[in-house]
N, C-alpha and C positions, 0 to 999 in steps of 0.2 A: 808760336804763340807766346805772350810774354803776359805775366803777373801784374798789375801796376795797383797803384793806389790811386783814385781817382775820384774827385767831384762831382757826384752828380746831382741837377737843380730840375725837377719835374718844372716844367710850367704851370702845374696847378699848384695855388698857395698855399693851398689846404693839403699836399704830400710834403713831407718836412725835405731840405736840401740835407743830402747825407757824403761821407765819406765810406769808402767802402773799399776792397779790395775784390779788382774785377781780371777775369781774362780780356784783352783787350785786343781782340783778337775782332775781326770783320763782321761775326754769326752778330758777336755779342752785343756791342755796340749798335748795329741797327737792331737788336731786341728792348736794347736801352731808349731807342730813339724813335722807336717804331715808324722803321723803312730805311730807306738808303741814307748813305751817310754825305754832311758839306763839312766840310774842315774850314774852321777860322784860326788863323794862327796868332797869336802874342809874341811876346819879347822867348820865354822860356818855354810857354805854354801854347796849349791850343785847345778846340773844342769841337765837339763835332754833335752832329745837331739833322733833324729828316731833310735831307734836300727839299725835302715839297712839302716844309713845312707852310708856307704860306699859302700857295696854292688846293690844299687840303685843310684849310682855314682854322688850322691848329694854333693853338691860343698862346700869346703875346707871352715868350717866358720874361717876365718883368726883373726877375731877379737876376738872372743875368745879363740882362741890359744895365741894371744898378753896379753890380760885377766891374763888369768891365769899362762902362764910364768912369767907375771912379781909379780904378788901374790904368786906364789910358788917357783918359782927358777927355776923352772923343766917341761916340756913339754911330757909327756908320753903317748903320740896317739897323730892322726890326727882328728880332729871334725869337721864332714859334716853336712850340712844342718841348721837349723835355732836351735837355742837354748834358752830355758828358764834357768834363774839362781833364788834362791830362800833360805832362811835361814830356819831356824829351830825352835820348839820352846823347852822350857824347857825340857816339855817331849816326844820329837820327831816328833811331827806334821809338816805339809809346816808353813812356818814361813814367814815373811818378807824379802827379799833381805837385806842383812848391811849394812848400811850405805856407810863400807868403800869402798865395792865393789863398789856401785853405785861413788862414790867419785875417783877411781880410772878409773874408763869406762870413765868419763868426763871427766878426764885429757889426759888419751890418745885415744881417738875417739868421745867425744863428743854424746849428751843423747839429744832427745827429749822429755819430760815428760809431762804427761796428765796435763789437765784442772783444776785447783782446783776447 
């Protein structure tokens, strides 16, 4: 199991998008996401998010669809339900969220980040 620091974006607008330091480990993530996990991958990054979020009519995560349009250009699905985002490491491991990611989410919606 590995440490990482990580973004996570509730779908609901009304739970604030935070940073956080999480185990990033299988249990954890689908507690994060409440249920099995899909991986969407990025340049550096990636996200992962319920499999059945749609099918389980779990609500429209808006913020990170703004996210990552504006990091990619392009919007390719609709992303329901609450999301983890997460980096990589050299040799493929859960990694730390990037910087720039974190840097962009606080420009356009604003981060509450843990305690030091």
């Amino acid at each position: 199991m590995s440490t990482c620091t990580a973004l996570i974006i509730p779908a609901d607008l009304k739970e604030p998008a935070r940073v956080e330091t999480i185990d990033a480990g299988l249990e954890t993530l689908q507690t994060l996401v409440a249920g099995n996990i899909e991986a969407v991958s990025g340049d550096d990054w990636h996200f992962y998010l319920n499999e059945e979020g749609k099918i389980l009519n779990l609500p429209p995560n808006r913020r990170t669809a703004m996210l990552v349009l504006e990091k990619t250009g392009m919007l390719a699905d609709v992303y329901c339900g609450n999301v983890v985002f997460l980096g990589e490491t050299h040799d493929g491991d859960e990694g730390n969220v990037p910087e720039h990611l974190i840097d962009l989410a606080q420009q356009l919606f604003g981060l509450e980040r843990e305690a030091a």
